[in-house]
C-alpha positions as a Markdown table, in Angstrom:
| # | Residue | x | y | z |
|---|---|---|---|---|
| 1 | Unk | 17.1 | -8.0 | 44.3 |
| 2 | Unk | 16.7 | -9.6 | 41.0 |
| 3 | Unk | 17.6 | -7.0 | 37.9 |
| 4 | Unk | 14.2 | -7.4 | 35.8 |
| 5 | Unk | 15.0 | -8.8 | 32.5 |
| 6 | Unk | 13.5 | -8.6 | 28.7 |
| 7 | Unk | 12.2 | -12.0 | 28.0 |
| 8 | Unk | 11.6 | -12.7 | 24.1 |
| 9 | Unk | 8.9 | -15.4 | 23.6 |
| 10 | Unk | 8.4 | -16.4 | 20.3 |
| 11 | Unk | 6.0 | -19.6 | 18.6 |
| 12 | Unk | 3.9 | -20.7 | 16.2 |
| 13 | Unk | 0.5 | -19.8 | 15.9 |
| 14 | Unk | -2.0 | -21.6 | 18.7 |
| 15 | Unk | 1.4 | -22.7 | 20.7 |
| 16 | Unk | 0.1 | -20.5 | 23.9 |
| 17 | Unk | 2.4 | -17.3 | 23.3 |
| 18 | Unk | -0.7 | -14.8 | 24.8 |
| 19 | Unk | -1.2 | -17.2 | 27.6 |
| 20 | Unk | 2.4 | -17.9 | 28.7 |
| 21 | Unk | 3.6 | -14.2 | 28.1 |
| 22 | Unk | 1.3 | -12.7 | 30.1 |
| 23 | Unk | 0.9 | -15.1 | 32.6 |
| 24 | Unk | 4.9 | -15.3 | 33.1 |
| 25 | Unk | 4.3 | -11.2 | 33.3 |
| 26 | Unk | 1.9 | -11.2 | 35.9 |
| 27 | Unk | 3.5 | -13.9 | 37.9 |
| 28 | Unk | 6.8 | -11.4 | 38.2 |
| 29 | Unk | 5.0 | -7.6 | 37.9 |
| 30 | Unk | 6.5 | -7.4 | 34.4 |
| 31 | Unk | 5.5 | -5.7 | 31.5 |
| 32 | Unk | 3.5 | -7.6 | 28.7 |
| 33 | Unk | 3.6 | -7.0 | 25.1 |
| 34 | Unk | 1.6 | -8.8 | 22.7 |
| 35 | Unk | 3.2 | -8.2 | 19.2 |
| 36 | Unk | 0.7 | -10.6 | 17.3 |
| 37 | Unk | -2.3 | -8.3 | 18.2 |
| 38 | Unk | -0.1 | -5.6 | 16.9 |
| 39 | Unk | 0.0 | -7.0 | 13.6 |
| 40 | Unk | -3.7 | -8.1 | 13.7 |
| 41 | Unk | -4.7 | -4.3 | 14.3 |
| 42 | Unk | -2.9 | -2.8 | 11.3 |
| 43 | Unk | -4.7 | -5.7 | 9.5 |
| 44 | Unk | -7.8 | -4.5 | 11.5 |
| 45 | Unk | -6.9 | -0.8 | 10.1 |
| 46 | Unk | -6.5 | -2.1 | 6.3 |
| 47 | Unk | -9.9 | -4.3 | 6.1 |
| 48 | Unk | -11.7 | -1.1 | 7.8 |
| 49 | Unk | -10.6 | 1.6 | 5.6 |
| 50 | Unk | -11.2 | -0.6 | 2.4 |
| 51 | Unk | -7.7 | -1.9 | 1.2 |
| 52 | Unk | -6.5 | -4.8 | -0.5 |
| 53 | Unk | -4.7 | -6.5 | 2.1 |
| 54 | Unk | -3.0 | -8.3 | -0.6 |
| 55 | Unk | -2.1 | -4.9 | -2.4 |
| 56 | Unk | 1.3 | -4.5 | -0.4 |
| 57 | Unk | 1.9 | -1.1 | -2.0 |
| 58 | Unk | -1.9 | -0.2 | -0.7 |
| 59 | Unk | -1.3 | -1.3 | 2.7 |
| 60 | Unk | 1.8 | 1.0 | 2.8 |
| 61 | Unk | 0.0 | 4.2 | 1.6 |
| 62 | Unk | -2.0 | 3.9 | 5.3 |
| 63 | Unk | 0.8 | 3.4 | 7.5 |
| 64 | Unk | 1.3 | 7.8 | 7.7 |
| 65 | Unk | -2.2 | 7.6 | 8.8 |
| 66 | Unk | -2.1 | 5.1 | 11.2 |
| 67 | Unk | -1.3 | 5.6 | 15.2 |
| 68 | Unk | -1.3 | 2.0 | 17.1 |
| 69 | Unk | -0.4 | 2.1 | 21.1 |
| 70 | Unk | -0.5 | -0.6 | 22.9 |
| 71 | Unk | -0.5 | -1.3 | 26.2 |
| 72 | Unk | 1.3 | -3.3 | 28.4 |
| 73 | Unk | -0.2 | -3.7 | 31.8 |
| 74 | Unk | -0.6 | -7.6 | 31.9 |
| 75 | Unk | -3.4 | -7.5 | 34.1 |
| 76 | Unk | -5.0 | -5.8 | 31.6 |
| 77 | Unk | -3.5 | -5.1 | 28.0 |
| 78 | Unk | -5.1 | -2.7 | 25.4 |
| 79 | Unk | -4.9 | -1.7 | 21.9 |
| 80 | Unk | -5.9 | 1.0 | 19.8 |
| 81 | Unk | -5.9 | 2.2 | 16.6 |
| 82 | Unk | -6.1 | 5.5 | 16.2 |
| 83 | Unk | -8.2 | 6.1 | 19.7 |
| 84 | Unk | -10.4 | 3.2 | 18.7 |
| 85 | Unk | -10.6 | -0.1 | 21.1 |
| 86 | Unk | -10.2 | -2.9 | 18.5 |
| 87 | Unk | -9.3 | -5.9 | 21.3 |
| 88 | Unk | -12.0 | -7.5 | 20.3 |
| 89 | Unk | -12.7 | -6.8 | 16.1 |
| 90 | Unk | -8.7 | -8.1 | 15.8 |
| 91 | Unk | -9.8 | -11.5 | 16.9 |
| 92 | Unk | -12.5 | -11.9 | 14.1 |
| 93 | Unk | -12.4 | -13.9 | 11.2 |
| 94 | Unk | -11.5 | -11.4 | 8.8 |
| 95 | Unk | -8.8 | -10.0 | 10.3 |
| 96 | Unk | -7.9 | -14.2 | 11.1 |
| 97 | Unk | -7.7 | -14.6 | 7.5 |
| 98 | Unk | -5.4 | -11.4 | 6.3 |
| 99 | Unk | -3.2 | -10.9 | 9.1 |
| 100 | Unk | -0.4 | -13.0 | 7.7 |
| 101 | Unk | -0.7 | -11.0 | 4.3 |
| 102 | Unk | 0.0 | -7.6 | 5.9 |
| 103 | Unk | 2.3 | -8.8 | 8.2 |
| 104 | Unk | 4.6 | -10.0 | 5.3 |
| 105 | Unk | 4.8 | -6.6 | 4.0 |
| 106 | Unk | 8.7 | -5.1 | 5.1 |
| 107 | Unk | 7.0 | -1.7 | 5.6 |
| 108 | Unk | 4.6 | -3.1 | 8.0 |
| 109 | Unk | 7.2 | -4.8 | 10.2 |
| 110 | Unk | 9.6 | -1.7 | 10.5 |
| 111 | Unk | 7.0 | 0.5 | 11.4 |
| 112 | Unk | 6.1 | -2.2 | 14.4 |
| 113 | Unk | 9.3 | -3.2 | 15.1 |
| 114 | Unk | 10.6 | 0.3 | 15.8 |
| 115 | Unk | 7.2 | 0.6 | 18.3 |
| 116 | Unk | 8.6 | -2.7 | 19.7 |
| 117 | Unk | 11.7 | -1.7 | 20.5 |
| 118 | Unk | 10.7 | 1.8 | 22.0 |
| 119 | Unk | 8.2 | 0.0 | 24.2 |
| 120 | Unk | 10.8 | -2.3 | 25.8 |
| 121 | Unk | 13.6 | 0.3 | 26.1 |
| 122 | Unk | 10.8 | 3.1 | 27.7 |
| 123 | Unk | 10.3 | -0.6 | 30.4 |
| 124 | Unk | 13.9 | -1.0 | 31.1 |
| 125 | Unk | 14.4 | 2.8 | 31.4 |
| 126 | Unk | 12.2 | 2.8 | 34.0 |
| 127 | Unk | 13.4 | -0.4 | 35.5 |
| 128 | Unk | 10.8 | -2.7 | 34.8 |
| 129 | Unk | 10.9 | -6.4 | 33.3 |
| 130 | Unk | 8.9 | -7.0 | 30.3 |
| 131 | Unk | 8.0 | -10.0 | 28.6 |
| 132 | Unk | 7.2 | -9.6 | 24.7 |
| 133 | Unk | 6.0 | -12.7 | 22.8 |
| 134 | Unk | 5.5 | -13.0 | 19.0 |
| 135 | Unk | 7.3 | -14.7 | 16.3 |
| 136 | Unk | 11.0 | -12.6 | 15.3 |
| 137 | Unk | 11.0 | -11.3 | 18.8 |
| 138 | Unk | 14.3 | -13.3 | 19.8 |
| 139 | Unk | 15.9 | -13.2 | 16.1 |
| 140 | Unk | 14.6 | -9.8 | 14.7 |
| 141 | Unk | 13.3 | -8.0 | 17.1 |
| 142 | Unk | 15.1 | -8.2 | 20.2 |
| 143 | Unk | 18.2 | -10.1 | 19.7 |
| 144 | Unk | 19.9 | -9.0 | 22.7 |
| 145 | Unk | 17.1 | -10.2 | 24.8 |
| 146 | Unk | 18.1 | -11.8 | 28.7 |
| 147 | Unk | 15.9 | -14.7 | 27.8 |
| 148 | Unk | 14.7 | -16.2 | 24.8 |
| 149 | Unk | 12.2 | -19.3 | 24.5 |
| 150 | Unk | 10.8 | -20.4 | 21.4 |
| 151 | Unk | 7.1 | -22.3 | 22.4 |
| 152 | Unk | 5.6 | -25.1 | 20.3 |
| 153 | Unk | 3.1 | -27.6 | 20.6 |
| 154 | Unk | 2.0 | -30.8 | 18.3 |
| 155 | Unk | -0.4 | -29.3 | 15.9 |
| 156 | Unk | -3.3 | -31.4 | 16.9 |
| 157 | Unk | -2.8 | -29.5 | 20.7 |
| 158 | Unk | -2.5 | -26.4 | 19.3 |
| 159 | Unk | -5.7 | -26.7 | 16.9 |
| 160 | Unk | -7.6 | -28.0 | 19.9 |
| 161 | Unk | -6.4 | -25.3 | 22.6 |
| 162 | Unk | -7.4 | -22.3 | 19.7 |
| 163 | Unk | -10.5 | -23.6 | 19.1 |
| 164 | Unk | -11.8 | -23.6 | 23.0 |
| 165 | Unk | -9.8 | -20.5 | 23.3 |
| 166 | Unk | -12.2 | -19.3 | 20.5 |
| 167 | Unk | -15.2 | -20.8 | 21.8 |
| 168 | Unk | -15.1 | -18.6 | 24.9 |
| 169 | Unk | -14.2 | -15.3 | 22.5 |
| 170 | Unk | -17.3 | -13.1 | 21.0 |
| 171 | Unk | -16.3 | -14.3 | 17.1 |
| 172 | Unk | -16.6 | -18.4 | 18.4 |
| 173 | Unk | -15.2 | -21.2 | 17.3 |
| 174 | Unk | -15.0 | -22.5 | 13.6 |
| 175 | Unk | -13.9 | -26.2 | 15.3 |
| 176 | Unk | -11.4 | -27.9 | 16.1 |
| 177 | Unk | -10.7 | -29.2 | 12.1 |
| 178 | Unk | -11.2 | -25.7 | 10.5 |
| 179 | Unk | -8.7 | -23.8 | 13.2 |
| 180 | Unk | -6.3 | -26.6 | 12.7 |
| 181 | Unk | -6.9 | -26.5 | 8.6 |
| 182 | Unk | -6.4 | -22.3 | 9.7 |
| 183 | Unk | -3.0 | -23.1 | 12.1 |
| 184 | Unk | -1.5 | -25.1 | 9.0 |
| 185 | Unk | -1.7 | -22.0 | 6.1 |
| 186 | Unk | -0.7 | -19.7 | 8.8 |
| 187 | Unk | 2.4 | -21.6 | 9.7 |
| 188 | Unk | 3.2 | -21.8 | 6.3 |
| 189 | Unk | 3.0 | -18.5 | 5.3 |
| 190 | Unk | 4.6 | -17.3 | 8.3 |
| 191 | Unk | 7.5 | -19.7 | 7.9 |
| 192 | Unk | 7.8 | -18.9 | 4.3 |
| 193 | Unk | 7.8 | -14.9 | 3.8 |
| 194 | Unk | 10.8 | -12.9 | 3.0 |
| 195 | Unk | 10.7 | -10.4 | 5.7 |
| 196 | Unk | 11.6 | -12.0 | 9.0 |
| 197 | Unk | 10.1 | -15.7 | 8.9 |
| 198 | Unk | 9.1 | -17.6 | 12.1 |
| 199 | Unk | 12.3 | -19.6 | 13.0 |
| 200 | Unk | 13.8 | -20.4 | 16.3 |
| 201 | Unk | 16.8 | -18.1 | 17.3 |
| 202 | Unk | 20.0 | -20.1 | 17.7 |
| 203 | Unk | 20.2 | -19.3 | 21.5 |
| 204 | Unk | 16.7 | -19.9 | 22.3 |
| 205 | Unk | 15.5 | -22.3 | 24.9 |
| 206 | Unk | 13.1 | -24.9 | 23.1 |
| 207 | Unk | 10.0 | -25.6 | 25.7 |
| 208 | Unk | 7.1 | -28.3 | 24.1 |
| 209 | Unk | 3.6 | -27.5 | 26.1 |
| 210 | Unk | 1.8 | -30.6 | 24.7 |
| 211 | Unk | 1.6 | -32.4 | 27.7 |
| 212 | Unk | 1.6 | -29.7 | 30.5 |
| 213 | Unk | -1.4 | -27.2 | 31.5 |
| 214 | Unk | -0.8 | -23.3 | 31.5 |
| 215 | Unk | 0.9 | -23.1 | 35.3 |
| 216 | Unk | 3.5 | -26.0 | 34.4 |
| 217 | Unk | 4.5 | -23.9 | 31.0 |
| 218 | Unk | 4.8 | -21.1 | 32.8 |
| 219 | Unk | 7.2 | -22.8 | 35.6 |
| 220 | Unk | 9.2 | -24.4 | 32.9 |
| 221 | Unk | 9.5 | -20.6 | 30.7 |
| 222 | Unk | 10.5 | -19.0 | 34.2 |
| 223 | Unk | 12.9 | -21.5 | 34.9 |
| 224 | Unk | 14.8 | -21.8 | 31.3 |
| 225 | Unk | 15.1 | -18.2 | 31.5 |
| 226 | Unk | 16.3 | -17.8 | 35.0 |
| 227 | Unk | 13.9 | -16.2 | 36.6 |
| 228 | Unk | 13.6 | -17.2 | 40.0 |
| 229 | Unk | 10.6 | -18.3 | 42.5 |
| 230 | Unk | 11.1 | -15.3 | 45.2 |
| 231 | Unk | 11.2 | -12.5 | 42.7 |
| 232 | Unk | 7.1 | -13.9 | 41.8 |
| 233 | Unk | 4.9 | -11.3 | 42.6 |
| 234 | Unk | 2.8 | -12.3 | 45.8 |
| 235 | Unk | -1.0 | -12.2 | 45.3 |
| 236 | Unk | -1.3 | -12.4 | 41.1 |
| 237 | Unk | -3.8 | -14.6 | 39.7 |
| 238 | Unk | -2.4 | -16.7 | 36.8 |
């Protein structure tokens, strides 16, 4: 019997992280842990109690006030903040637009990383495989992870994936122009901050999804990392 692993999947924004990760966790009865939707409900938290999400010293002041679980059932994640469903309010425009702000601030990231961390050690303690995807899982986060893939796609794939991704959401689309215009200040803010920046880690396995669907990524992140056919889960939908 295979020894579940901790897979670290980390991207740009619109690359298919979300997808992949909890795809890849369903196809193998792993855990799934979406650190991006962590970040989006603090921002959630910060734009719904008033706060300047560019006021890093204000967004700090709510973090004793704030409790954020998440959870990691693949068929069917959650998150809350502070008892509150927010799956949905984290995907709106608002929160689109600030999340990159609050995510920059150091405070912010060692209050999540330390929930990060707990969340996969409580998986492996209990002998389960988790698969965590965001963007300093493999070089912050989880350094010692089995299996590290960074996932990219051209930009023009990425803007045009989002925005049907969007069009199927409750906030809908902005189009295809706007998200990519969106993907672009994103990037660069996320590739540009202080506190851990969006970077490949040095033993990370490079997988491009711009010319394969959802099941071929999948297959190819499964494979790099070594997970193998008959350890799949029989009878999950992908």
């Amino acid at each position: 019997m295979t020894t579940p692993l901790v897979i670290a999947i980390d991207g740009p924004s619109g690359s298919g992280k979300s997808s992949v990760a909890r795809g890849l966790a369903q196809r193998f009865g792993y855990r799934y842990l979406d650190t991006g939707a962590m970040y989006r409900a603090v921002t959630w938290f910060v734009l719904d109690r008033g706060v300047d999400p560019a006021d890093p010293d204000a967004v700090v002041t709510l973090l004793p006030d704030l409790e954020l679980v998440s959870g990691t059932d693949a068929a069917a994640p959650t998150i809350r903040v502070n008892g509150t469903d927010v799956a949905g309010p984290i995907r709106g425009d608002a929160v689109t637009a600030a999340v990159s702000l609050v995510s920059a601030v150091p405070q912010v990231r060692e209050r999540l990383r330390q929930l990060q961390r707990e969340t996969v050690a409580q998986a492996v303690s209990e002998g389960t495989g988790i698969v965590v995807e965001g963007r300093d899982i493999g070089t912050e986060v989880l350094p010692d992870a089995d299996g590290k893939v960074y996932l990219t796609a051209d930009p023009e794939v990425r803007a045009a994936r989002r925005a049907a991704q969007d069009a199927d959401s409750d906030h809908g689309s902005a189009g295809v122009a706007a998200t990519a215009e969106s993907l672009r200040r994103r990037d660069a803010l996320d590739s540009t901050r202080a506190t851990s920046p969006l970077r490949m880690a040095d033993d990370a396995h490079l997988v491009d999804a711009t010319h394969i669907d959802l099941p071929q990524t999948i297959d190819a992140v499964a494979a790099v990392v070594g997970l193998e056919p008959s350890s799949a889960v029989t009878g999950q939908e992908e």
